[in-house]
Structures are given as C-alpha cells and as structure tokens.
C-alpha positions in Angstrom: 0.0 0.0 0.0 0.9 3.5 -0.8 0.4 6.7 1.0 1.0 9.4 -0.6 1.9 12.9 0.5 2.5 16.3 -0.9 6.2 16.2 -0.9 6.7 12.4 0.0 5.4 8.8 -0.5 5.1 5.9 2.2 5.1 2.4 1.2 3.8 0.0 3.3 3.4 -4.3 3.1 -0.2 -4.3 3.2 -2.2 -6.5 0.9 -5.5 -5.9 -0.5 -7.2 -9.0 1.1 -5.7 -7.8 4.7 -7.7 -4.7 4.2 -11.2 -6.4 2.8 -10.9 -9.1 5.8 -11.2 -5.9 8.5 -13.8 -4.6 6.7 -15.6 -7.8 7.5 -15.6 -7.2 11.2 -18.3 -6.4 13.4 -18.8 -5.6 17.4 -19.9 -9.8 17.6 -15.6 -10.3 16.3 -14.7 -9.1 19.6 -14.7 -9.5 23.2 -15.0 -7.0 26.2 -12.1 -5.8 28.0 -11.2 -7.8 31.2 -10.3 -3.8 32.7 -10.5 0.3 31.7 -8.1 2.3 32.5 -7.4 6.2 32.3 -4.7 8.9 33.7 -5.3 11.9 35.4 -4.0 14.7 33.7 -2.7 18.3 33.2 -3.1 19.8 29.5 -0.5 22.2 28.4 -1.4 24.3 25.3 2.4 25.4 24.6 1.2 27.4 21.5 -1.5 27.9 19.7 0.4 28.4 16.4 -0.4 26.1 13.7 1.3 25.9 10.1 -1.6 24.1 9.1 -6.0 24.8 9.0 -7.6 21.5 9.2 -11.6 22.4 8.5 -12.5 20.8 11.7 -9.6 22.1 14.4 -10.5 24.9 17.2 -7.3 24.6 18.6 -5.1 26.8 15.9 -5.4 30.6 16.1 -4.3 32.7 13.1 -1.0 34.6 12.8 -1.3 37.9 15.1 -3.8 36.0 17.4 -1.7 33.4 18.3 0.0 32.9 21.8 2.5 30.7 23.7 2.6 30.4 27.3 5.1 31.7 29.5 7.3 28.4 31.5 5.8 30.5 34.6 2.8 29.7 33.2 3.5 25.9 32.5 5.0 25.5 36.1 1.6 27.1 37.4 -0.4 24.8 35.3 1.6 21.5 36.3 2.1 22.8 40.2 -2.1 22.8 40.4 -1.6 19.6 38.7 0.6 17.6 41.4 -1.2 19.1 43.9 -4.6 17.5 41.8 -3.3 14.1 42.1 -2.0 13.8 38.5 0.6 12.2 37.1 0.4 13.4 33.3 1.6 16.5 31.7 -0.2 16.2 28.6 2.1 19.4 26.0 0.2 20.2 22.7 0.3 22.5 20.2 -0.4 22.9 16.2 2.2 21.7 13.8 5.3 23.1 13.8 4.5 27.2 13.8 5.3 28.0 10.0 7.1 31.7 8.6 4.0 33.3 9.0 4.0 33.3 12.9 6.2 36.1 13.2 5.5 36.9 16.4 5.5 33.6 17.9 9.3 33.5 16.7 10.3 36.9 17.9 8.8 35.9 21.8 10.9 32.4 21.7 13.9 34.5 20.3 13.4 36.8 23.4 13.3 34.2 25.8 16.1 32.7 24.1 15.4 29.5 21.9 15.7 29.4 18.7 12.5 26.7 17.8 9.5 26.0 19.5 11.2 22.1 20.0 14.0 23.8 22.2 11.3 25.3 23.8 8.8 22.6 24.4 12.3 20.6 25.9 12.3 23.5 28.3 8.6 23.4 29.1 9.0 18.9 30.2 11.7 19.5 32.3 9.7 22.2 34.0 6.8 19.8 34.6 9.4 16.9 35.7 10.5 19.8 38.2 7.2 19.6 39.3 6.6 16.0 39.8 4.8 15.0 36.2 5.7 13.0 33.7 5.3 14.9 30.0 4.0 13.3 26.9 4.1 15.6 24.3 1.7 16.1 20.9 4.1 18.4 18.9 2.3 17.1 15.7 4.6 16.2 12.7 8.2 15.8 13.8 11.7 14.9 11.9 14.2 12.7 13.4 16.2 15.5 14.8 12.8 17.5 16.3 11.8 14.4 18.2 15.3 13.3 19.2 15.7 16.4 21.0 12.8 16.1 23.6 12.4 12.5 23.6 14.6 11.7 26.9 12.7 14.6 29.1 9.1 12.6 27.8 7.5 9.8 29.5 5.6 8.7 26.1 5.1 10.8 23.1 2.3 10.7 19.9 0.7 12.2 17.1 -2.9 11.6 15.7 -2.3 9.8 12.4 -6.2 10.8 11.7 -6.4 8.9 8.3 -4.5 7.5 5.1 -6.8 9.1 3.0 -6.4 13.1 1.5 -9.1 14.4 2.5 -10.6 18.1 1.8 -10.6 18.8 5.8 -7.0 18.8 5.3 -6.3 20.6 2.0 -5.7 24.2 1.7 -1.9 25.6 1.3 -0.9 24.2 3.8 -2.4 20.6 3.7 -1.4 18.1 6.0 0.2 14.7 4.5 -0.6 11.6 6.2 2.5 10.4 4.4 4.9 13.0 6.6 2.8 11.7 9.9 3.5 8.0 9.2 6.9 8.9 8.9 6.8 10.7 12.7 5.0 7.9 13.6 8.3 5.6 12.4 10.8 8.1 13.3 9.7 7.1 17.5 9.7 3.8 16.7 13.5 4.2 15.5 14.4 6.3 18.7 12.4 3.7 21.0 9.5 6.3 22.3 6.6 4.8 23.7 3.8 6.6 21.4 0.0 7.1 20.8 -1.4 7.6 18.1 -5.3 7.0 16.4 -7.6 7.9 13.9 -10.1 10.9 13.4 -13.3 9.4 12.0 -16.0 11.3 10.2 -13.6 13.4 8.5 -14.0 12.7 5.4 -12.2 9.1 4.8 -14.4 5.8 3.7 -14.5 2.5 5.6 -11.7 1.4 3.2 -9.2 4.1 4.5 -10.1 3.5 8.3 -9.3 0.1 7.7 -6.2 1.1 5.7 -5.2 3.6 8.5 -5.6 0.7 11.4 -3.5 -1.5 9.5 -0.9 1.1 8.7 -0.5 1.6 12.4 -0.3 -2.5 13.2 2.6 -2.5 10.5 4.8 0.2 12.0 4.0 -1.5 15.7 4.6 -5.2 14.2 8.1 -3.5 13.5 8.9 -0.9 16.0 6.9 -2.7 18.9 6.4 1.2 20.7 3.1 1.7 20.0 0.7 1.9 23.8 -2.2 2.7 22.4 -4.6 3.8 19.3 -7.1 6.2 19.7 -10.6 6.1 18.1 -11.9 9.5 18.0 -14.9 11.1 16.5 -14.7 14.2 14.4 -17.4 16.7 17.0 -19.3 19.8 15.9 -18.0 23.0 16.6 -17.5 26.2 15.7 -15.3 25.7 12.1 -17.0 22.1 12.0 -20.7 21.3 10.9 -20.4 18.1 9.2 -21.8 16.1 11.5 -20.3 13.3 13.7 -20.4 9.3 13.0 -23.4 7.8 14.3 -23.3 5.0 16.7 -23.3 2.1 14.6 -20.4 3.5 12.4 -17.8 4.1 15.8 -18.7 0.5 17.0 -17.8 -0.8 13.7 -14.8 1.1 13.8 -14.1 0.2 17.1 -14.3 -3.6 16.6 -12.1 -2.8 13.7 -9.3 -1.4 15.7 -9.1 -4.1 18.1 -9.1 -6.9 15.4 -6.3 -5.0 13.5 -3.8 -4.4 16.9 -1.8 -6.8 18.6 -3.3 -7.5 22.0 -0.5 -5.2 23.5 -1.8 -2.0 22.3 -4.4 -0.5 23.7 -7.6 0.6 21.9 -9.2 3.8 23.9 -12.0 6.0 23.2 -12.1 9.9 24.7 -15.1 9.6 26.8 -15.6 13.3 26.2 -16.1 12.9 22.7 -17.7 9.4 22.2 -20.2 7.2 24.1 -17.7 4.9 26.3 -20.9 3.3 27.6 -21.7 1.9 24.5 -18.4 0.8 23.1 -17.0 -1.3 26.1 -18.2 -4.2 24.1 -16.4 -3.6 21.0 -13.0 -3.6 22.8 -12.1 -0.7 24.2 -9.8 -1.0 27.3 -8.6 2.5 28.0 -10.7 6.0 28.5 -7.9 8.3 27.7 -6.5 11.0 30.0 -9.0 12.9 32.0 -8.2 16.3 34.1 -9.2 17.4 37.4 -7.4 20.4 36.7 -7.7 21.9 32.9 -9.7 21.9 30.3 -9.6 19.8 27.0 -7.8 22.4 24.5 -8.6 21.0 21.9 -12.7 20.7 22.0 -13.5 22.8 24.7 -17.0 22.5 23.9 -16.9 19.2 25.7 -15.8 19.1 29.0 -13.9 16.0 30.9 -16.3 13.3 32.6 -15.8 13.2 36.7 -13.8 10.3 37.8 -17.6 9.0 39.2 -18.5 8.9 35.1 -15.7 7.2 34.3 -16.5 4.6 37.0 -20.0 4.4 35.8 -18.8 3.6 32.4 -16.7 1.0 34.1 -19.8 -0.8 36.2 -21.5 -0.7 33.4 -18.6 -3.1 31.7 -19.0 -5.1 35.1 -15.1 -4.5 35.3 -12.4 -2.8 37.3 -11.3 0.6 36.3 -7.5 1.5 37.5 -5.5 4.6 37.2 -2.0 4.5 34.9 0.3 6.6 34.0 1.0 8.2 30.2 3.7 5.6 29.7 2.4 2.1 29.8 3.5 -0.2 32.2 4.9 -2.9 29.9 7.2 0.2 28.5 8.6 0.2 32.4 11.2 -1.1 33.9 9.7 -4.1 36.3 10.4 -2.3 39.8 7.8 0.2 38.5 5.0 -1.4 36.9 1.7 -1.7 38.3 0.8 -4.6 37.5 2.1 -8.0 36.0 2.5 -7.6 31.8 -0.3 -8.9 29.4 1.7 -11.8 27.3 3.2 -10.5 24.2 4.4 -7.3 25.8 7.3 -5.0 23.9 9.7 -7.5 23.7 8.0 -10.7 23.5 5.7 -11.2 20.1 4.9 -14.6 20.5 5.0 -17.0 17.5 1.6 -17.2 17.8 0.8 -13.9 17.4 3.7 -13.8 14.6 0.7 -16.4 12.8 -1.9 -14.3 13.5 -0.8 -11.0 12.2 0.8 -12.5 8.7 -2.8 -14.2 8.2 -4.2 -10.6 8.3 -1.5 -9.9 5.9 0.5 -7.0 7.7 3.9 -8.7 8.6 6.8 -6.1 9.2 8.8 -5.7 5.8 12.1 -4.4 7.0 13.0 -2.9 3.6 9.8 -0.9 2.9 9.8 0.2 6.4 14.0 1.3 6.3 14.2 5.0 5.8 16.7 6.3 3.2 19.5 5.9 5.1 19.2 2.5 6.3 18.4 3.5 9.6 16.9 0.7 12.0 15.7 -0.2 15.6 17.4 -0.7 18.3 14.9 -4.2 18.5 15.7 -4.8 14.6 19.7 -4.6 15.6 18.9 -6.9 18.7 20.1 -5.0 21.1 17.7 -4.1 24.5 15.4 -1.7 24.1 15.3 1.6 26.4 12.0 2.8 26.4 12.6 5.7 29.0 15.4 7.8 30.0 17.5 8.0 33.0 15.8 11.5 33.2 12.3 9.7 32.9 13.3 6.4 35.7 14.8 9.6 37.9 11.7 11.1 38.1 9.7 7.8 38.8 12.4 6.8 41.1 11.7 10.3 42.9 8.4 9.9 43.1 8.1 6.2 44.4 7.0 5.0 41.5 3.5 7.2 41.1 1.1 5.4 43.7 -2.0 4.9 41.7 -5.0 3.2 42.8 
C-alpha cells in the first residue's frame, strides 16, 4: 500500500485481502475488555500556532492572534496539577509554527530558543520539576525534532487521523498523512513509547479506516512502541458542521481497531467525545487522560467526565477501572509497573501472534519500512530496548513510583 503525501510517499506491506478481511468485522468479532483504564492529567497548550488549517480544528489561532505560554505559566499549570493528584503532563500545540507566525518567533527568540522544539524541551523539564511525567503532541516531527525532547518525555504521539487526502486537510498548507507516518516511524527508530489514532468522520471511507488501522499495526509489528490507538470522532464545533459518525459507524470502527492491533496495544475511546458506555463491548480498554485540573484544549466545547462517570462507564462493563500513567506499564522497567505484563508485551511477540498477524497480511517488511538511510531499531539490531530515559526512571524513582489506585 501506498500513502502518498505532498512532498513524500510511504510504502507499506499491506495486501489488499488484509484490508477487505477488516472490513468484514463487526462488534460480535470481539470480546470486552477484562479492565479500563485512564490517567489523570494536566493539559498544556504550549502554542496555539499552527502551520496548518484543518476544517474541523478549534485549537489553531491565526497569525497575530496566536499565543504561547510563558514556563511560569507551565510551572503554574503542572504545580495545580501535582497538587490534583495527577501524574500526566499532557504538551500540545499545532504543527510546527510556519514563517507566518512572526510573532510567535520573535517571543521564543526573546526568551532565548531558537525553535519551538527547544522550547517545548524546556517546558518537560519544568513539569518533571514539578513531579509530572510529559507526553508531548508536537504534531509532525523529523528525526532530529523528536530526538531532541524525547529523553525529558515519558511517552510521546501524534494523531495519524487517516491514510486518505481528505478536503478537511487541503488548503496551502495541507497536512500529508505520508509526513505523519513517517513521525510515527521516526519514535519507533528512537524507542518512544507513542499514541497515536484515527479521526473518524472526516471525510475518509470504511476502506481508508481500515487502511489507516492496518498502517498503524505494520509500524507497531516493527517498532513494537506503539501503547495505544485512539478512536476518536470528528465533534461539531464552531469551524465544524459536518456532523459526527453515528453509533453504529464508531462500533464498527471500534471492533475494527481491536481486530487489526496486537493485543498489546491498547484501543481507547475519549469519553468526552464518544459514548464509552456503548463501546466497552467492542473492545475498548482504556478511557484516555482525563483532568481534574484543565480543560480539553482541543474541543473545549466538551468538557472532561468526573472520575464517578468514568467509573460508571466502568460498572457498566461489570469491570475494574485503574488509574496508569502516560507511559504504559509494559514500557517500564519491572520495579515500577503496576501490575504483571499482558503476554506479548514489547519485547516478546509470540510465535503465535507472529501467525496471526501474517494471516491478516500485515507482517513487518524491513525494507519498505527502512528510511533512506538504512536507519533501523534498536529491536531490529537486537540490542535491548530503552524505552525511558535516565531522566524519565529519575523522576519515577523520585516519586516512588507514582502510587495509583
């Protein structure tokens, strides 16, 4: 399968009959979740500066209107956080701020960084002076961009959204699913833990969600650093009025997810966004990151559910609902895991498993999935992987290893 981009292509070992067997699945393919799980959060909105206008985004201001908080104004946000209970720093902002944010440029020059990377490296360690751990969205990121604040992150991820070019994305400035595919690799090459998911209702057919699912099983199948996939509505808002995807479409979906990931990665829904209540049967197992403290940035509209909703969703499930934190505990070093790893964790893909994966048809191909310059994992080389950094374990080992319920 090809994906193809503005200014670059992705190839992908993904066979036609891989993508018409998921297509085939329904809710009945799959079975509940034995638990849910969630993390209590702090959300950061570094900048609103965005190079691109997705159709459907609130977050992005224009050039002129644009602003980027002050690392007073992170350590505020992240103090109320600790102080909340959380363990989360959750940094987004739009792509990459382009030539036209002027003024964004000229206040990180004043403060003295010469990108908003630098900057957002700045921003984690103020929240890991605070007690959080950061996971940063920075959107699209090169090699270079993400190596630079991947040791002061806990986890890391970018919404892949879809395969498919889509009009919600065009303009001239249109987002290539191609370039996020290739962020989405580049963390698997540097060994980040990283979410990612899809945006349904945008515009893509069932073919391209099942395309995009399987896209995301590939790079796992050969990175192994993918914690979870999110399956996320499109909402209405204010620069939205195309509607949302009915019921029966997300538990499709749903199902669909869950059939095309390994058992290790988690499939969550936001429960702001999308009825949890009726999609723990399709095989959900995670409800996202909620805050106590902040509000969701990116749809304000729709405010987080109370911890008591979340347990509601979970009673309704008739299972247990526990608190984690934004880097998954199979990603951990044993002395700090919660709880014992589900089989087929980040370094053990079972034959089994191996089986099951090549008869969906989306087996790693280590030459389509080699950037130009040959570049590999760390797992591919067989050396042990380091999914956090001494920076990271120093902050768990400070903290006692985050007591969560």
């Amino acid at each position: 399968m090809t994906v193809r981009g503005e200014l670059e292509t992705v190839d992908l070992p993904i066979e036609e009959s891989a993508v018409d067997a998921l297509l085939s699945v329904t809710p009945a393919a799959v079975d509940p979740a034995p638990t849910l799980s969630y993390c209590r959060n702090v959300f950061v909105p570094l900048t609103t500066a965005c190079r691109y206008t997705c159709t459907y985004c609130t977050y992005f201001d224009p050039p002129g209107s644009a602003s980027v908080l002050s690392l007073e104004d992170v350590r505020d946000i992240c103090r109320r956080g600790a102080e909340a209970g959380c363990t989360e720093a959750l940094f987004t902002f739009g792509d990459d701020p382009d030539g036209r944010y002027t003024a964004i440029h000229e206040q990180l020059a004043s403060w003295g960084y010469e990108s908003i990377h630098e900057y957002l490296r700045a921003a984690c360690v103020v929240a890991l002076e605070e007690g959080l751990l950061p996971h940063s969205n920075p959107g699209d990121q090169t090699r270079e961009q993400l190596a630079l604040v991947a040791d002061v992150n806990a986890s890391m991820g970018v919404m892949l959204e879809t395969t498919a070019n889509v009009d919600a994305h065009a303009g001239p400035r249109q987002k290539s699913p191609a370039q996020r595919l290739r962020t989405i690799r580049n963390a698997g090459e540097l060994d980040v833990a990283f979410t990612t998911g899809i945006l349904v209702g945008i515009g893509e057919d069932w073919r391209d969600r099942a395309e995009s699912l399987l896209s995301i099983a590939t790079l796992h199948e050969r990175y192994g650093h993918i914690q979870e996939v999110i399956v996320q509505p499109v909402v209405d808002n204010e620069r939205w009025d195309g509607g949302t995807p009915d019921l029966e479409t997300l538990r499709r979906v749903t199902a669909m997810a869950r059939v095309a990931l390994p058992d290790d990665v988690s499939v969550q829904v936001p429960p702001n966004l999308a009825p949890a209540r009726e999609l723990v049967d399709c095989g959900i197992d995670d409800l996202g990151g909620v805050s106590p403290v902040t509000d969701d940035h990116i749809n304000p509209d729709y405010a987080w559910p109370a911890l008591s909703e979340l347990e509601a969703v979970a009673e309704t499930a008739g299972v247990p609902l526990r608190e984690r934190l934004p880097i998954y505990d199979r990603f951990l070093p044993p002395a700090y895991r919660n709880e014992t790893p589900v089989e087929g964790d980040a370094e053990d893909v079972t034959d089994e498993e191996n089986a099951d994966d090549a008869a969906l048809g989306y087996e790693a191909d280590d030459a389509a999935l080699e950037d130009d310059s040959g570049s590999r994992s760390n797992a591919a080389a067989g050396e042990e992987r380091q999914w956090i950094s001494p920076r990271i374990e120093a902050a768990l080992e400070a903290a006692d290893g985050y007591e969560r319920d």
